[in-house]
C-alpha positions as CSV (number, residue, x, y, z in Angstrom):
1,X,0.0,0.0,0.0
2,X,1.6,3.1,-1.1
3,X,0.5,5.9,0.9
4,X,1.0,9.9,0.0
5,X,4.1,11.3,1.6
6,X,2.2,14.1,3.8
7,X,0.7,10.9,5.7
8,X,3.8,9.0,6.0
9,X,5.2,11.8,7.4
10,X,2.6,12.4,10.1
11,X,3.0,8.9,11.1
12,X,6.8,8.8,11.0
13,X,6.9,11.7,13.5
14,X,4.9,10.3,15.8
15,X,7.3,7.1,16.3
16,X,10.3,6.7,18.6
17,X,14.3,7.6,17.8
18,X,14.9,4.3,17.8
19,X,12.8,2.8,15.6
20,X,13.1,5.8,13.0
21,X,16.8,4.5,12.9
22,X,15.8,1.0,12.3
23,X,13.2,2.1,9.3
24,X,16.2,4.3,7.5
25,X,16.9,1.2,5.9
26,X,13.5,0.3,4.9
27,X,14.2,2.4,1.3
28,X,16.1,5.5,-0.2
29,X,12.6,7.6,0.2
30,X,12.3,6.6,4.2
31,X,16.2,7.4,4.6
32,X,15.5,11.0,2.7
33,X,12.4,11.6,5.1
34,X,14.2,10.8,8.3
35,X,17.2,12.4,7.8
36,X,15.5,16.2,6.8
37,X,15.9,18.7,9.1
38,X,12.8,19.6,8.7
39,X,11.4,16.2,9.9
40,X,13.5,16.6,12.9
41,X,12.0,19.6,13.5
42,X,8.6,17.8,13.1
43,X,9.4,15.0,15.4
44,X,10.7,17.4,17.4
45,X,7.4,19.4,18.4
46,X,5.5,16.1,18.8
47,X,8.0,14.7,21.0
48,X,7.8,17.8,23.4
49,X,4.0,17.5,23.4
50,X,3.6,14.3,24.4
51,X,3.4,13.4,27.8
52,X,4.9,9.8,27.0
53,X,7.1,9.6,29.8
54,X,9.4,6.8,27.5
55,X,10.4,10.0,25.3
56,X,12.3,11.4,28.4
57,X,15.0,9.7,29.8
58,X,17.5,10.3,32.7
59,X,21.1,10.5,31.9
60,X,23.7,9.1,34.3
61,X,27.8,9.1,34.7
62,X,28.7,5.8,35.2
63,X,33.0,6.4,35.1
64,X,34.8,8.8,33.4
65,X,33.2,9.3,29.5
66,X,30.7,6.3,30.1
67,X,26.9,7.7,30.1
68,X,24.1,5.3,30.5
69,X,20.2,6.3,30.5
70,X,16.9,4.9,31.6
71,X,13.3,6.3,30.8
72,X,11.6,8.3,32.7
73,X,8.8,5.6,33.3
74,X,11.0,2.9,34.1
75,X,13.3,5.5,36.6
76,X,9.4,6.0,38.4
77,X,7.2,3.3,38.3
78,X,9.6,0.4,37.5
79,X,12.4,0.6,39.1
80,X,12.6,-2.7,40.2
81,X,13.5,-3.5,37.2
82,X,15.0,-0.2,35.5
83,X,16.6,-0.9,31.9
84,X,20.0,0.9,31.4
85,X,20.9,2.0,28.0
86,X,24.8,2.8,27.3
87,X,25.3,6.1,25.8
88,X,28.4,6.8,24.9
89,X,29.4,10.5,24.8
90,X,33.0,9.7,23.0
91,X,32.0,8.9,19.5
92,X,35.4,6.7,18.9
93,X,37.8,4.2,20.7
94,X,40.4,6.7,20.6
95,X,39.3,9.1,22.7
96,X,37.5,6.1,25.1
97,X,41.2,4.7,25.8
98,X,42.3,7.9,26.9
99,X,40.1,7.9,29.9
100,X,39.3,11.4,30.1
101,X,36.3,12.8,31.8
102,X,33.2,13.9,30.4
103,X,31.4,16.4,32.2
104,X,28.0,17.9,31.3
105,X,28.1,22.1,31.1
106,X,24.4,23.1,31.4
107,X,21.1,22.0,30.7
108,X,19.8,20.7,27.3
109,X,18.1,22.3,24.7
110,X,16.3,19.7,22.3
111,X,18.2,16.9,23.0
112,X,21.6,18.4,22.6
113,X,24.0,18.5,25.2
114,X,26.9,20.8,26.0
115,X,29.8,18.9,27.1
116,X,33.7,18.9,28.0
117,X,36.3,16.4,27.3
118,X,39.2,16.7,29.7
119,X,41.1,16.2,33.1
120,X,39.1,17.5,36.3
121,X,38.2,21.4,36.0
122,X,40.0,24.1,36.7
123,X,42.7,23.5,34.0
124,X,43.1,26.1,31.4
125,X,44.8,24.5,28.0
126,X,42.8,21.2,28.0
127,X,38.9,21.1,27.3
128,X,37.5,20.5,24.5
129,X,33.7,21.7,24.3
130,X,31.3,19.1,22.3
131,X,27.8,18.9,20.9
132,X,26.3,15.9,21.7
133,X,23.0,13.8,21.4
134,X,22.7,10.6,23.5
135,X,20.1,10.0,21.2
136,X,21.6,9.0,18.3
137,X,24.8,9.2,19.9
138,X,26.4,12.2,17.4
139,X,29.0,14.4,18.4
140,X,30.4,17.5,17.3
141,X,34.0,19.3,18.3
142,X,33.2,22.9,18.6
143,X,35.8,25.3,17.3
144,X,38.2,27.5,19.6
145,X,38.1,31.2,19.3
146,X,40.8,32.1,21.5
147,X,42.9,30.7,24.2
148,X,42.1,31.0,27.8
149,X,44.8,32.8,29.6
150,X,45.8,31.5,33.4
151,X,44.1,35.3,34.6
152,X,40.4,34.3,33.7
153,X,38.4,31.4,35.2
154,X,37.2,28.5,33.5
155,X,34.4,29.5,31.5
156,X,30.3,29.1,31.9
157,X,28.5,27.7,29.1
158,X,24.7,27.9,28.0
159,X,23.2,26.3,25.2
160,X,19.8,27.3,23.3
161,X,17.8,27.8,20.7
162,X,17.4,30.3,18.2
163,X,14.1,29.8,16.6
164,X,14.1,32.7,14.5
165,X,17.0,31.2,12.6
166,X,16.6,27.8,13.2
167,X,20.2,27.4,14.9
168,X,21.4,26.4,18.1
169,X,23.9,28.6,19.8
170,X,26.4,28.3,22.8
171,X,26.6,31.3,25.1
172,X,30.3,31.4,26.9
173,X,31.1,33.6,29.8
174,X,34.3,34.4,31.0
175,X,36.1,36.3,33.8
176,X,38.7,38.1,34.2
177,X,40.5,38.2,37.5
178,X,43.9,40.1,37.2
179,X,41.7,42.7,39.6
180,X,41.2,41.3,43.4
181,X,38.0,43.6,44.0
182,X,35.3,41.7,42.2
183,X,33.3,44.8,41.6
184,X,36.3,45.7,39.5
185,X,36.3,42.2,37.5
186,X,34.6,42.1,33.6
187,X,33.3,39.2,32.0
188,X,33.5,39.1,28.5
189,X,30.5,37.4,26.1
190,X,30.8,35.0,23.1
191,X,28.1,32.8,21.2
192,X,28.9,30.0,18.9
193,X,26.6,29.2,16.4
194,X,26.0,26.3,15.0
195,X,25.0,27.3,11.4
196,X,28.0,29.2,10.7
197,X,30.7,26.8,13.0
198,X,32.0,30.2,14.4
199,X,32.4,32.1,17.4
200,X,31.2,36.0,17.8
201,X,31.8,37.9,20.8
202,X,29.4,40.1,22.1
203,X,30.7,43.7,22.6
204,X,27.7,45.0,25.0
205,X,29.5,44.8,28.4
206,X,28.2,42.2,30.7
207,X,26.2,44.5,33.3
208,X,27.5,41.9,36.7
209,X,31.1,41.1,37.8
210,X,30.0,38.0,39.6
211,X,28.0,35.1,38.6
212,X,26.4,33.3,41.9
213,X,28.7,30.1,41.1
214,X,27.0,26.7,42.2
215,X,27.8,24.9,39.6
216,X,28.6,21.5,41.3
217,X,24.6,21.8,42.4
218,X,23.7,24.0,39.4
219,X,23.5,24.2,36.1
220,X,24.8,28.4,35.7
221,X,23.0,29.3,32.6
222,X,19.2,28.2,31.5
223,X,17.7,29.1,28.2
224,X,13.7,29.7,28.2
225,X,11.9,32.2,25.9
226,X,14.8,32.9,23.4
227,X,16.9,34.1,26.4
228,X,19.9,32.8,28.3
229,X,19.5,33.3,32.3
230,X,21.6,33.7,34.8
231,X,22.2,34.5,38.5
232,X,24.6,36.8,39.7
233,X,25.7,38.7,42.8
234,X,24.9,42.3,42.9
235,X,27.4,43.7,45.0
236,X,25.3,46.5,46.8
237,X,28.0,47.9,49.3
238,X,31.3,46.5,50.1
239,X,32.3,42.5,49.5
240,X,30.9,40.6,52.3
241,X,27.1,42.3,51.0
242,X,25.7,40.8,47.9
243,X,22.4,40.5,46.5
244,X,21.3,37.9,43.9
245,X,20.0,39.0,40.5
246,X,18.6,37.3,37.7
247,X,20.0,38.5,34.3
248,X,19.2,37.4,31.0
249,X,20.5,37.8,27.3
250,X,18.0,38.2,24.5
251,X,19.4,36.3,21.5
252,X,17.0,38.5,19.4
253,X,19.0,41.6,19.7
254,X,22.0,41.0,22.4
255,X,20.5,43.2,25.0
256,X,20.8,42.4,28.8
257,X,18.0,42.6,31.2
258,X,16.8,42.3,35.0
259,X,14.4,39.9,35.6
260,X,11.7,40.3,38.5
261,X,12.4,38.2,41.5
262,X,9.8,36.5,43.4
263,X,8.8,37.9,47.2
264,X,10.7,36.1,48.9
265,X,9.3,35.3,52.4
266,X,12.6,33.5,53.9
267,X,15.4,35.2,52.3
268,X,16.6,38.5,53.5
269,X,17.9,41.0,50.4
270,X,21.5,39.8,51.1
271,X,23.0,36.8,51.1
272,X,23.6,36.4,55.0
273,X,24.5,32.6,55.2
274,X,26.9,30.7,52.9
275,X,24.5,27.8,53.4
276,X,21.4,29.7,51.3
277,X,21.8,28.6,47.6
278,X,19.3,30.4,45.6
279,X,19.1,28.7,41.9
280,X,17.9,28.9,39.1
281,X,15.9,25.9,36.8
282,X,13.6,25.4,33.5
283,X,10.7,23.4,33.8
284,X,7.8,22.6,31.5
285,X,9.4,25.5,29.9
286,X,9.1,28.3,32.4
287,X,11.7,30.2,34.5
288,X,12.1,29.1,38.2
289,X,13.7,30.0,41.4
290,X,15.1,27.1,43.7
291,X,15.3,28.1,47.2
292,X,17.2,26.0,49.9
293,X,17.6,27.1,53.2
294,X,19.6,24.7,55.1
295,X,19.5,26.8,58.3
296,X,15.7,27.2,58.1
297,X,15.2,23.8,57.4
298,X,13.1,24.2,54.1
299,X,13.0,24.2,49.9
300,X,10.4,26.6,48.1
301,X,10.2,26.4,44.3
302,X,8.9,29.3,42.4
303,X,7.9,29.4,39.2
304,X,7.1,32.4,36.7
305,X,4.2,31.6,35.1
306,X,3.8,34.8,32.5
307,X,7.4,35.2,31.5
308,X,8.6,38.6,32.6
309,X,5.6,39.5,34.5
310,X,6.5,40.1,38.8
311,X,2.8,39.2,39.9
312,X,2.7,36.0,37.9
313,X,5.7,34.5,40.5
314,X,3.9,31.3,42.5
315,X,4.8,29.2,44.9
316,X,4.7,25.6,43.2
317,X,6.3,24.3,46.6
318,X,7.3,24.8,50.2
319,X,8.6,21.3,51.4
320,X,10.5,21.1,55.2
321,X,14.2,19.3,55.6
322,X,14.9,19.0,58.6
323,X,12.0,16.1,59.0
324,X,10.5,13.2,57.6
325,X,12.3,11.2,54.8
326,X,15.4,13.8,53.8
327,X,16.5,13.2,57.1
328,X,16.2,9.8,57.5
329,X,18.0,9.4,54.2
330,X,20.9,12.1,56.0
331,X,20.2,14.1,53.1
332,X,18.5,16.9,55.4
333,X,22.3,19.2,54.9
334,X,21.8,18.7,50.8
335,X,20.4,20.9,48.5
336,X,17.1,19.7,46.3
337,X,17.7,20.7,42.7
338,X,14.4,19.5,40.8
339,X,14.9,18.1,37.1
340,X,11.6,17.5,36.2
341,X,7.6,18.2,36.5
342,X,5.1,15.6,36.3
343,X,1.6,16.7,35.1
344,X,-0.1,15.7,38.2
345,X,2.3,18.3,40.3
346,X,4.8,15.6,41.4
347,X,8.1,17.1,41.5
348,X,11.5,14.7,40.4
349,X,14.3,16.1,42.3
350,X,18.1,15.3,43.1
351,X,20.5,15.9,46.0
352,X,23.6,17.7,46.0
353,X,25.8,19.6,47.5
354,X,27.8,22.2,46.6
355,X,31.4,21.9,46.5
356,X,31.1,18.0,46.5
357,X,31.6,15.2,44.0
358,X,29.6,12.3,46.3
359,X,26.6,10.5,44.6
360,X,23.3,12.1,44.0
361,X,19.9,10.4,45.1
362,X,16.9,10.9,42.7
363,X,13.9,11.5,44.7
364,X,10.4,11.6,43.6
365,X,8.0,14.1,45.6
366,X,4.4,13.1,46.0
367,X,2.8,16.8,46.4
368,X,-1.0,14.9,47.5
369,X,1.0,12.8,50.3
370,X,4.1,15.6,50.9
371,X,6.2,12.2,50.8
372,X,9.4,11.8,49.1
373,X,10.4,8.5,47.6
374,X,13.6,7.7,46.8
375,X,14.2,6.6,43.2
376,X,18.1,6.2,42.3
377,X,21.6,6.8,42.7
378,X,23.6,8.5,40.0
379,X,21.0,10.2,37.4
380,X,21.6,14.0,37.2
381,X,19.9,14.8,33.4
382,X,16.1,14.4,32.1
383,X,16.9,15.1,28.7
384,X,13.7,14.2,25.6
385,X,15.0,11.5,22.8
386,X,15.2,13.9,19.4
387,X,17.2,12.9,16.0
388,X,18.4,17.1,15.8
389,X,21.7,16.5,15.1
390,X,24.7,18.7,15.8
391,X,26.2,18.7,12.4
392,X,22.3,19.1,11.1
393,X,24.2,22.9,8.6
394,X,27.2,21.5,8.0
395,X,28.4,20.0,4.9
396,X,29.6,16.2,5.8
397,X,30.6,12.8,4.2
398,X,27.2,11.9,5.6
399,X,25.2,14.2,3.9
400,X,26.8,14.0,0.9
401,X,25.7,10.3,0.8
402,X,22.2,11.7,2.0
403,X,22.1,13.6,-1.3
404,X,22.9,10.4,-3.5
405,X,20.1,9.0,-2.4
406,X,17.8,11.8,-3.6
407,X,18.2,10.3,-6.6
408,X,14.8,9.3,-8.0
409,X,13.0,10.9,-5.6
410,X,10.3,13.3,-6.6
411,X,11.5,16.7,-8.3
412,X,8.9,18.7,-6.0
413,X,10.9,16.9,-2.9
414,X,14.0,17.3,-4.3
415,X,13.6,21.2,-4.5
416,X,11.8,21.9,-1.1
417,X,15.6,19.9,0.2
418,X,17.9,21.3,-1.8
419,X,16.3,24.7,-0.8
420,X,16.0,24.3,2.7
């Protein structure tokens, strides 16, 4: 039964990664279908509609480079019996022999991760900064721009989307730090894109000297709303008084901007304890605030529910520490950093602690019971299974075999790929 291509596209779209790979082979027209941008694209927006929790899946570090994964369902409902996939984030032996750590930057963006190749951080002359997919297990080696000097920190990354141009870009920030007054410091801004394999710095002075560094607990930079976030330190007097700020970069026109806090009820307007980490997180695609208070004894999650707008800030969560399960687990000292919202309000969380590399617990809070149940050890990544590839623009042996087997396809289809 030959069916029209509009169809067959409909239903492609709908199916998993995995057995979209598996039907590449079926014939030359499938393998031209599946492999279009513009399919990905497709697939894309269905798989971030659906509610399917197989599409997401939790990433985990077993040792050094070795990543495995495990659906969301299975993490949550079966995990008697949870099914590890291996996901290997170095693409060949070579690099596998070398043993070198792979360490995720910041939080995904459809599917693609940000990641490092290297010896532990806080070396200069080593990294090398990758796109990756779990997925379909494709990685890219992003191009240097300039080397890092021993004066400036180990940069930040971001990762996100730009929908207006259909490319994904990665947002670096670095510090300077030949000056000891941090008011003093600059940060300069570059953005990679993936389009044109290039970096461009941003001239626009970065408006803070200090980002609120958690990065052991938390991801620095989140991308919601075609804009990178982050939170820094406002220093409002001298250096022991600071005040967290949210800041965020437009990638529509490079402009810098303030977003409104919530009210906090807890948190003074300085940071007065080392032991409050205020964070920031994305989920179900809207801005939120993470606030742990070890001293108080509690973990409030905030969410902005009209981007941009002060009054739409709501408490999604106030949950106590001290008591009940976190301490009987000797997790009531950790910080709760939540990775992903369920639909019926139950939060998936995980511990950590900043300034340590021991093993996170995945936790699952029930918000009708105000339980917590303990899930796993290890996960740290809820990532959605996507074929966007991170050599999608550029000109490879791969799509040059792509192209071959345009051959005898339609000449309307031919056109609409040659001139995408």
């Amino acid at each position: 039964m030959n069916l029209p291509e509009e169809i067959l596209v409909e239903i492609l779209s709908r199916l998993p990664v995995k057995c979209l790979h598996r039907f590449k082979c079926v014939s030359k027209l499938f393998t031209c279908l599946i492999c279009d941008p513009h399919f990905h694209n497709k697939h894309l927006r269905h798989a971030q509609s659906c509610s399917n929790l197989e599409s997401k899946r939790l990433l985990a570090n077993i040792d050094f480079d070795l990543r495995v994964s495990c659906s969301l369902f299975s993490a949550c409902y079966n995990n008697t019996n949870i099914a590890w996939r291996p996901n290997y984030a170095a693409s060949n032996d070579k690099i596998r022999k070398k043993s070198i750590s792979v360490a995720v930057l910041c939080s995904h963006v459809n599917g693609l991760f940000c990641v490092s190749f290297g010896p532990p951080l806080g070396c200069f002359d080593w990294f090398e900064i990758c796109l990756w997919n779990p997925t379909i297990n494709e990685l890219r080696r992003l191009p240097n721009s300039s080397s890092l000097s021993h004066e400036e920190t180990e940069p930040h990354y971001g990762l996100g989307y730009d929908s207006a141009n259909d490319d994904y870009v990665v947002v670096r920030l670095i510090t300077n730090l030949n000056d000891m007054v941090p008011k003093k410091r600059s940060i300069r801004v570059e953005l990679y894109s993936l389009k044109t394999d290039s970096w461009t710095p941003i001239y626009q002075p970065f408006p803070y000297t200090m980002l609120h560094d958690l990065r052991d607990t938390y991801f620095d930079c989140h991308f919601v709303n075609g804009r990178f976030h982050w939170m820094v330190l406002c220093d409002k007097s001298n250096y022991h008084d600071f005040s967290p700020v949210i800041v965020s970069l437009d990638l529509s026109n490079y402009e810098y901007k303030d977003i409104p806090q919530p009210n906090y009820t807890k948190v003074p307007n300085t940071l007065v304890s080392w032991k409050d980490a205020i964070g920031i997180v994305v989920l179900d695609g809207r801005l939120c605030v993470c606030c742990n208070y070890i001293e108080r004894g509690s973990f409030d999650l905030w969410t902005m529910k009209d981007y941009g707008v002060h009054q739409s800030w709501t408490m999604m969560l106030s949950i106590p520490t001290i008591d009940g399960i976190l301490a009987s687990l000797n997790l009531s000292s950790w910080y709760l950093v939540p990775l992903y919202l369920f639909e019926n309000g139950d939060v998936l969380l995980k511990t950590g602690k900043i300034r340590s590399t021991g093993e996170r617990n995945i936790l699952v809070y029930k918000k009708d019971k105000k339980v917590f149940e303990p899930i796993l050890l290890g996960a740290s990544n809820v990532y959605t299974e996507t074929l966007i590839s991170p050599h999608r623009y550029i000109g490879t042996p791969a799509a040059l075999r792509i192209v071959k087997l345009l051959m005898g396809v339609s000449r309307d289809r031919l056109i609409q790929y040659v001139s995408y």
